[in-house]
N, C-alpha and C positions, 0 to 999 in steps of 0.2 A: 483582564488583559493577559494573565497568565495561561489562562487557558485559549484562548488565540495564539499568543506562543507556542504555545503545547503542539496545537492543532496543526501549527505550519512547520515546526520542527518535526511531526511524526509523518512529514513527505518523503522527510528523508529519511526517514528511519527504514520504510517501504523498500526503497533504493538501494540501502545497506544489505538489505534481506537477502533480494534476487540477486543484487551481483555478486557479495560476498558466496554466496550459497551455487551460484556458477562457476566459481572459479577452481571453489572444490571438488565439482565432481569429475571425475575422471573417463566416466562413460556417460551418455544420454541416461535422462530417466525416461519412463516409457510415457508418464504423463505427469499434468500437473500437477492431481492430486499426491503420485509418489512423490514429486521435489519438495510438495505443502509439509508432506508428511515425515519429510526424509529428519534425521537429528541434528544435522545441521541446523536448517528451516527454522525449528522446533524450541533447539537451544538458542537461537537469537531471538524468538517471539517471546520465550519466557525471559531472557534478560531485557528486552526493551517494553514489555509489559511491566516488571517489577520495578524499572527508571521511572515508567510515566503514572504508576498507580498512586505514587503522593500528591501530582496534581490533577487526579481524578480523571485520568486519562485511561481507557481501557484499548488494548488493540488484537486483533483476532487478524488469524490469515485462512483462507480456503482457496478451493478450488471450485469454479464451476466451468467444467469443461475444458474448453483450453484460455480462458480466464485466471489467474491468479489475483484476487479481489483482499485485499487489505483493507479491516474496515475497522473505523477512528471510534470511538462513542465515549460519551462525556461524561462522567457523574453527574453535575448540578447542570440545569436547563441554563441554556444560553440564548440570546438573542440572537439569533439566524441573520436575520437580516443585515444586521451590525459586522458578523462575520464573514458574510460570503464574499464581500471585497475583497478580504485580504487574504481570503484560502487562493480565490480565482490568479490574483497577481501574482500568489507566491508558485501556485502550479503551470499558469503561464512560464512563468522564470524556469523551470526546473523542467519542461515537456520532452527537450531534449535529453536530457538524463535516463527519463524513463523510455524513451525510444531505445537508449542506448540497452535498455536492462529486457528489453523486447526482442533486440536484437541476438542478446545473449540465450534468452529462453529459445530462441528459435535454435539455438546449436550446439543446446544442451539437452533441450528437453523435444521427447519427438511429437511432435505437433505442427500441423498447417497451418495455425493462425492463432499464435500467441496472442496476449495483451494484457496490462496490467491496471485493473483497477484500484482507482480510492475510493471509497467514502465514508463520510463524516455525517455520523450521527448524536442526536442531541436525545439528551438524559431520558426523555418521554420517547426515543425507538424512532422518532422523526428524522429523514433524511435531511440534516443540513445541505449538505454536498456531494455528487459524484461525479469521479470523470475519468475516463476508460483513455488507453492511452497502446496503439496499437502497430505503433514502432513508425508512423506516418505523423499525420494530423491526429490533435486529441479532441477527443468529443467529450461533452457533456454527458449527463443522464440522468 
């Protein structure tokens, strides 16, 4: 149960990243890899990496393209299937958030078509969950 917790709390942890991380910068980054890589970025993935590493929560952020992809992975293997209810409900609930944080990348960072991915992976590299989220409708993936 903890670690379902984990899972649906590190949505918003995502959320904290790009906005807080928007707000600071003062001019556009030129892409997303510089905002991934900027120290801001950086020093809140290393502070919310070392919050979730006691419940075996790892979190990483990249860039692919004009993608910003946050991605969840678990120490010990979990039941998938047990979990994807409550990631899907708790990302449902939150879509508008991350629209919001889409919308910020689009006017901070120079790009034509932001979007912010999750996913959630389980201890054996298996994709539990993703779901890309592009300042509209969020998709699955």
């Amino acid at each position: 149960m903890k670690k379902i917790l984990a899972l649906l709390l590190s949505a918003c942890i995502a959320l904290s990243f790009a906005a807080c991380g928007a707000e600071q910068v003062e001019k556009p980054y030129a892409s997303v890899e510089e905002f991934v890589q900027s120290e801001t970025v950086q020093q809140q993935l290393a502070e919310a990496s070392a919050q979730y590493s006691a419940q075996g929560l790892t979190i990483s952020a990249a860039a692919q393209g004009d993608k910003l992809v946050f991605t969840y992975s678990v120490s010990t293997q979990i039941d998938a299937a047990s979990t994807i209810p409550a990631l899907e409900m708790e990302l449902d609930a939150q879509a508008s958030s991350f629209s919001s944080v889409v919308q910020k990348m689009r006017e901070q960072i120079d790009v034509t078509s932001p979007s912010v991915v999750l996913r959630y992976l389980n201890a054996d590299g298996s994709e539990i969950l993703s779901r890309e989220f592009t300042g509209g409708a969020a998709s699955e993936g």
